[in-house]
LUMMIGU-502951 format. One record per residue (C-alpha): x, y, z; residue in one letter. Coordinates in steps of 0.5 Angstrom, whole numbers, plus 2048, in hexadecimal, padded with zeros to 3 digits. Example, Ala and Ser with C-alpha at 12.3 -4.5 7.8 and 13.67 -1.06 7.14 Angstrom:
2
8197F7810a
81B7FE80Es
END
This chain:
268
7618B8901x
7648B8908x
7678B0906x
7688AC90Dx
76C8AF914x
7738AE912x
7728B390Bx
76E8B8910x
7748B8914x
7788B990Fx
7758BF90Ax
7738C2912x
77B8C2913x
77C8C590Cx
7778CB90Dx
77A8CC914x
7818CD910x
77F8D190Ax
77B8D6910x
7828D6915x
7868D890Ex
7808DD90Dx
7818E0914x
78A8E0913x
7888E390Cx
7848E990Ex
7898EA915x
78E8EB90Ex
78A8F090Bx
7898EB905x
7858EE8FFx
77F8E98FCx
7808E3900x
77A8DF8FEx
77B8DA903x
7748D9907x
7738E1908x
76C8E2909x
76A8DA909x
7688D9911x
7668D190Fx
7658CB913x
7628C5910x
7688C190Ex
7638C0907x
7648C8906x
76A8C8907x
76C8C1902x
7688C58FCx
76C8CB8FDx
7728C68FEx
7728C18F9x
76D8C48F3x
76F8C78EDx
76E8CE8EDx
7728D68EDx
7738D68F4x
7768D08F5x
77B8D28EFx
77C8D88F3x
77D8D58FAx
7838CF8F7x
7868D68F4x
7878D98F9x
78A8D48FCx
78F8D28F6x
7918D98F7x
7928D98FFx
7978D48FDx
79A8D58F7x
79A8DE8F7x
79C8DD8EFx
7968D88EFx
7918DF8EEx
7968E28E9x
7958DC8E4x
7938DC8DDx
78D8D88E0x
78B8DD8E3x
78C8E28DCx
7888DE8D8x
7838DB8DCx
77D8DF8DAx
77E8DC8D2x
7808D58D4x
77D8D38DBx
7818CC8DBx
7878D08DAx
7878D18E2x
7848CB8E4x
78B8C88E0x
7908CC8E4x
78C8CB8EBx
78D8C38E9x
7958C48E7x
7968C78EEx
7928C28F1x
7978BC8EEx
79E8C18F0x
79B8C08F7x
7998B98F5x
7928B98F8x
78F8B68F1x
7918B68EAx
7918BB8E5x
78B8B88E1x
7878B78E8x
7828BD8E4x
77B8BA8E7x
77F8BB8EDx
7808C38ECx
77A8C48EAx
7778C08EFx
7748B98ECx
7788B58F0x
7758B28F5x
7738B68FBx
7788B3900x
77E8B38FAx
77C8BB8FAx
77C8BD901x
7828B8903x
7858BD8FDx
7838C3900x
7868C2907x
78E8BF905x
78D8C6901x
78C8CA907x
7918C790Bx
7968C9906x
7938D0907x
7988D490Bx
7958D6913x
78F8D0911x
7948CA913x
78F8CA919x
7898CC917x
7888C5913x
7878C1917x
78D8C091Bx
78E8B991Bx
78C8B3916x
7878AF918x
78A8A8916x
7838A6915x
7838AA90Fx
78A8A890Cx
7888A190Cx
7828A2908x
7858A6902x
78B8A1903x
78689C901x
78289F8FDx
78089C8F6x
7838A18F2x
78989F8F7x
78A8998F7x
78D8968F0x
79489B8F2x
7938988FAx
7948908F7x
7998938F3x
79D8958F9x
79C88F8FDx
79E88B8F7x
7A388E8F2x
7A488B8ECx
7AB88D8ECx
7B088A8F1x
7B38908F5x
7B988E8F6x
7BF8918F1x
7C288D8ECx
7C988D8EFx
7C688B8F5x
7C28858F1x
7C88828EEx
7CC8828F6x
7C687E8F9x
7C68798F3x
7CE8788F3x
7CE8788FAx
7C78738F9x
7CB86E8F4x
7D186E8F8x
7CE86B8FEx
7CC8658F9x
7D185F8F9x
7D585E8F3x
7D58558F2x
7DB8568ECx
7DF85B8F1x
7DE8578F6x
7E08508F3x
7E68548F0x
7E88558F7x
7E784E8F9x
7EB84B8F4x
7F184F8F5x
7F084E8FDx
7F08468FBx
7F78488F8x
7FA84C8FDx
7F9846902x
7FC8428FEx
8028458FCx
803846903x
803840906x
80883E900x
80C843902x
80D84090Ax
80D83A907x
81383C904x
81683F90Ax
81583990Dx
818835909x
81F83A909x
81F83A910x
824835913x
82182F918x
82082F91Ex
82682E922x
82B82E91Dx
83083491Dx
82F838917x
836839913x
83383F90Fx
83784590Cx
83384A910x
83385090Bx
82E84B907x
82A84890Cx
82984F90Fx
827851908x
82284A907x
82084C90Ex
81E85390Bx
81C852904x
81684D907x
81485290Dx
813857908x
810852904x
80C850909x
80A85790Cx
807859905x
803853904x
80085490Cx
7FF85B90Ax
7FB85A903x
7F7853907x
7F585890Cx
7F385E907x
7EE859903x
7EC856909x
7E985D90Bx
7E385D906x
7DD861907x
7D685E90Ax
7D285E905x
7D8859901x
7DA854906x
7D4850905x
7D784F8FEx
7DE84E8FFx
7DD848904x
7D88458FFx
7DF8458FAx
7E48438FFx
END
């Protein structure tokens, strides 16, 4: 029943807590601490029977354990009612397992000790790191080689793809709809972009009307003009203010976006 190496080096790690919690017990003057009093075992097979197989002792030990880490635990009614239904107190001992979220409320085959061996005594050992003054007496440090094989154990795996792959996005709603406006605001618009081509075309064309009426008010070259001079100060700047608005609306469409030049030049 020793199972291989790293099961043995698991239940004799778990023996040697439950027997230094024994001694900080009984330095405490604890009364009835069913731990390993008495048992002097070591073959790593005596000690997963006494670890892993259903019977009384092994109800007592995880017990007492429950109760050294929760003191009301041992006042429970599970314990009141234990004697007429057993199950009462194997329910209440999964209950504070799921409050410390080392397994689940229905993990019963694992109270009462027909889960697997290595299930069990991976159980036992993270209940007495929780035990106060045994932190260092449970093996002081995680052996990685351990939490990847219950990492990808069988009954592990299925929530592991899950996490890996999540059938959800992530990302909150508000923050999807940003990335898909922000998304389709970089595509180019070919309506909005024609729109712009055809009233560039118009604001070109009427400016070059525009100058060329200027020209034509202007008198030839070398003749003395004989122009009142408040109106063709005011010719002068009408058409400089015409002309200015003109420059200042052709260089307004003239600065498109990269992603819309292509189309303008295409209409132009």
């Amino acid at each position: 029943m020793a199972g291989t190496s790293k099961e043995e080096q698991l239940v004799r790690r778990v023996y040697a807590a439950l027997q230094v919690e024994e001694a900080l017990a009984m330095s405490r003057l604890a009364a009835s601490c069913p731990l390993v009093d008495g048992l002097y075992l070591q073959e790593a097979g005596s000690m997963l029977q006494l670890l892993c197989a259903p019977s009384q002792h092994r109800t007592d030990i995880l017990k007492w354990i429950c109760s050294s880490i929760n003191p009301s635990f041992a006042h429970s009614k599970a314990l009141v009612l234990r004697s007429s239904s057993p199950d009462v107190l194997t329910k209440e001992i999964a209950v504070l397992g799921q409050e410390l979220m080392l397994c689940r409320a229905d993990d019963l085959d694992l109270i009462r000790g027909e889960a697997s061996s290595h299930r069990q005594l991976r159980f036992l050992e993270q209940l007495l790191t929780l035990v106060p003054g045994c932190e260092k007496s449970a093996g002081g440090r995680v052996d990685p080689e351990v939490l990847l094989s219950e990492l990808y154990a069988a009954e592990n795996l299925l929530h592991l793809s899950q996490m890996l792959r999540p059938a959800l996005d992530p990302w909150p709603a508000h923050i999807k709809a940003l990335r898909n406006g922000a998304t389709s605001s970089l595509k180019p618009n070919r309506k909005e972009a024609g729109d712009v081509a055809t009233l560039l075309q118009l604001t070109r064309s009427a400016l070059e009307q525009l100058q060329s009426q200027v020209r034509g008010l202007l008198p030839p070259a070398g003749c003395d003009p004989q122009l009142d001079p408040s109106a063709a100060s005011g010719i002068s700047s009408v058409s400089m203010n015409q002309a200015a608005w003109l420059q200042s609306s052709l260089r307004e469409c003239e600065s498109l976006p990269p992603g819309r030049a292509d189309s303008v030049d295409a209409v132009t």
